[in-house]
C-alpha beads as a LAMMPS data file, in Angstrom:
LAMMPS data file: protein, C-alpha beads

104 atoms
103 bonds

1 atom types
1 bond types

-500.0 500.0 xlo xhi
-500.0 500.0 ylo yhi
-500.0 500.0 zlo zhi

Masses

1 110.0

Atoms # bond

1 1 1 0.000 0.000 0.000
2 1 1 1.287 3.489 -0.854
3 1 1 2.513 6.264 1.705
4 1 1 2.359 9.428 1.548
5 1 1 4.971 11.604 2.788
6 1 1 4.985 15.506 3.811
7 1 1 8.152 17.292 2.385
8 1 1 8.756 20.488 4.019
9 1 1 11.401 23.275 3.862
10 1 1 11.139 23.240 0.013
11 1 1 12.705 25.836 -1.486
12 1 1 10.381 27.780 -3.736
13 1 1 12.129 27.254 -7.078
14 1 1 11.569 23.316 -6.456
15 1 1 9.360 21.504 -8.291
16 1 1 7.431 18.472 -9.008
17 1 1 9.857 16.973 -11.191
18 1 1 12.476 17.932 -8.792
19 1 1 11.030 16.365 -6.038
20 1 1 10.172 13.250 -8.267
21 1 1 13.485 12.493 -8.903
22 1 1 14.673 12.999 -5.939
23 1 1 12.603 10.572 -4.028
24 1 1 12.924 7.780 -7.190
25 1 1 16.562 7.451 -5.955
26 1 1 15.133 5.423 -2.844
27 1 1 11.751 3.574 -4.189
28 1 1 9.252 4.113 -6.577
29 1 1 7.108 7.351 -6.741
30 1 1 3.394 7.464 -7.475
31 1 1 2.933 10.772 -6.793
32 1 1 4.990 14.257 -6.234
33 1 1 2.917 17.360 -5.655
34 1 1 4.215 20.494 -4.667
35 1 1 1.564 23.033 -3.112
36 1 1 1.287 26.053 -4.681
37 1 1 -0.392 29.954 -3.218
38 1 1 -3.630 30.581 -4.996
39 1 1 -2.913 33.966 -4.789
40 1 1 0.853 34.238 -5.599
41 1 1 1.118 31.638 -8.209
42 1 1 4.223 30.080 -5.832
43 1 1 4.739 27.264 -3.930
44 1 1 4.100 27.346 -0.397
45 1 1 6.959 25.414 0.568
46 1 1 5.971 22.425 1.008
47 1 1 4.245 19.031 -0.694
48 1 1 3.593 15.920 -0.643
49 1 1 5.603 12.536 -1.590
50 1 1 3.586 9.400 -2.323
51 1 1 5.832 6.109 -2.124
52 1 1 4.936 2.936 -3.353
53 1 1 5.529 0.767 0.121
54 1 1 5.965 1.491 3.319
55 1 1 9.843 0.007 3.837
56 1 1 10.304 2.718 0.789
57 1 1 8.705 6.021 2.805
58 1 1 10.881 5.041 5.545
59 1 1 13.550 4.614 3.575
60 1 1 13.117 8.213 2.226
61 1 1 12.455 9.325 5.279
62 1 1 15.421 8.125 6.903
63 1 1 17.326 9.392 3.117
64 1 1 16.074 12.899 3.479
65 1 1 14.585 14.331 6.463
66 1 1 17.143 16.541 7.502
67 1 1 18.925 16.892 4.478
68 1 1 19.473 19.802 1.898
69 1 1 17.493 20.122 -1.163
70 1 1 17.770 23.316 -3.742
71 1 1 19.645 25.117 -0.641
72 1 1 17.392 24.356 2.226
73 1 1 16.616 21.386 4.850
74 1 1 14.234 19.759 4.016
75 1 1 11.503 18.349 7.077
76 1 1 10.300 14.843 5.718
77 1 1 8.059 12.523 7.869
78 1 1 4.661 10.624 7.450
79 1 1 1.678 12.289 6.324
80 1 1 -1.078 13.102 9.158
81 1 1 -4.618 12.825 7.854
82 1 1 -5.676 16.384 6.925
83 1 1 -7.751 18.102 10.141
84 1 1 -11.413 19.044 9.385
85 1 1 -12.144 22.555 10.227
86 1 1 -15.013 24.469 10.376
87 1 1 -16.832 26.686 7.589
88 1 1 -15.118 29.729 6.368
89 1 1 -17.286 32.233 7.093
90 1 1 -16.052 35.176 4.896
91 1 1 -17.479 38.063 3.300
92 1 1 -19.576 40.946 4.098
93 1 1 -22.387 40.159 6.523
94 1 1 -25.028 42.952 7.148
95 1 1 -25.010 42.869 11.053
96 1 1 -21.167 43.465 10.955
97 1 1 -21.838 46.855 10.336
98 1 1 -21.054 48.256 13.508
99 1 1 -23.247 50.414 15.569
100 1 1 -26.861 49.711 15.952
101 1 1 -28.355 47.020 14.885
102 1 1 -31.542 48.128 14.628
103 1 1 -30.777 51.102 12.749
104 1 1 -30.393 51.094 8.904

Bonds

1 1 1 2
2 1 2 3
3 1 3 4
4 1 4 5
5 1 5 6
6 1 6 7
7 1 7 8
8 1 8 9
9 1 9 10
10 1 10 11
11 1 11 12
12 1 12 13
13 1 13 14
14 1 14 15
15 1 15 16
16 1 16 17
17 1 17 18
18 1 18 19
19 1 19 20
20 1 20 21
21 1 21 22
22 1 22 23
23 1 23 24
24 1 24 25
25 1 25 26
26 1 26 27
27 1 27 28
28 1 28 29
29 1 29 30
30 1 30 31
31 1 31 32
32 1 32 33
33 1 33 34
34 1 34 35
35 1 35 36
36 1 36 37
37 1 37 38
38 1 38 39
39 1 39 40
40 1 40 41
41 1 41 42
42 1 42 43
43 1 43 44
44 1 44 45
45 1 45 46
46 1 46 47
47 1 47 48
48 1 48 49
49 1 49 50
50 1 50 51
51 1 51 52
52 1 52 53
53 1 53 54
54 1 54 55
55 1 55 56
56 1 56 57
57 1 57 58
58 1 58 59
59 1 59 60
60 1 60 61
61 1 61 62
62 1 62 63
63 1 63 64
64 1 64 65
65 1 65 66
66 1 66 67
67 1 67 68
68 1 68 69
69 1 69 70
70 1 70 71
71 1 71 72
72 1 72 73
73 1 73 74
74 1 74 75
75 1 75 76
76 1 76 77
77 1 77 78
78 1 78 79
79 1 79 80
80 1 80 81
81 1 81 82
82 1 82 83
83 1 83 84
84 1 84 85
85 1 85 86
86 1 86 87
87 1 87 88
88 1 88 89
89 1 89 90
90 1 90 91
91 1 91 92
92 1 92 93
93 1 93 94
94 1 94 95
95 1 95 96
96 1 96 97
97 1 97 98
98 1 98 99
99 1 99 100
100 1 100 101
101 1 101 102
102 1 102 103
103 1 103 104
């Protein structure tokens, strides 16, 4: 069954391919994906590393967490299921407009 593995520390030029390859040195990689700002158009820093077996993430884990990649250290360990949170609640809302609220 596959693993996937959080990279962090990632230096903003790396990429997918980049982080590919570099994992494929210790096992086989079904996925890379680096995780890129909406609003910048840049990567965030970090991604994610999805190894074919479990001997092979910790073999990459043990390969790279710690280790330099692109100039920076690179955090590596076992991805944690992500967190549910609750509802964004954004946006104008018309009580939020200060004052009284039963004047308009």
């Amino acid at each position: 069954m596959a693993t996937k593995l959080y990279v962090g520390g990632l230096a903003y030029s790396t990429t997918e391919a980049t982080l590919k390859d570099t994992f494929a040195t210790v096992g086989t990689v079904v996925s890379a994906t680096v995780i890129i700002d909406k609003m910048t158009n840049r990567s965030k820093g970090f991604g994610f590393v999805e190894m074919s077996s479990d001997e092979e993430a910790q073999k990459a884990i043990a390969a790279f967490n710690g280790k330099e990649l692109d100039g920076r250290t690179l955090t590596v360990n076992e991805a944690r299921p992500m967190e549910t949170r609750a509802p964004r609640t954004g946006g104008y809302n018309r009580d939020d407009r200060g004052g009284n609220r039963n004047s308009y």
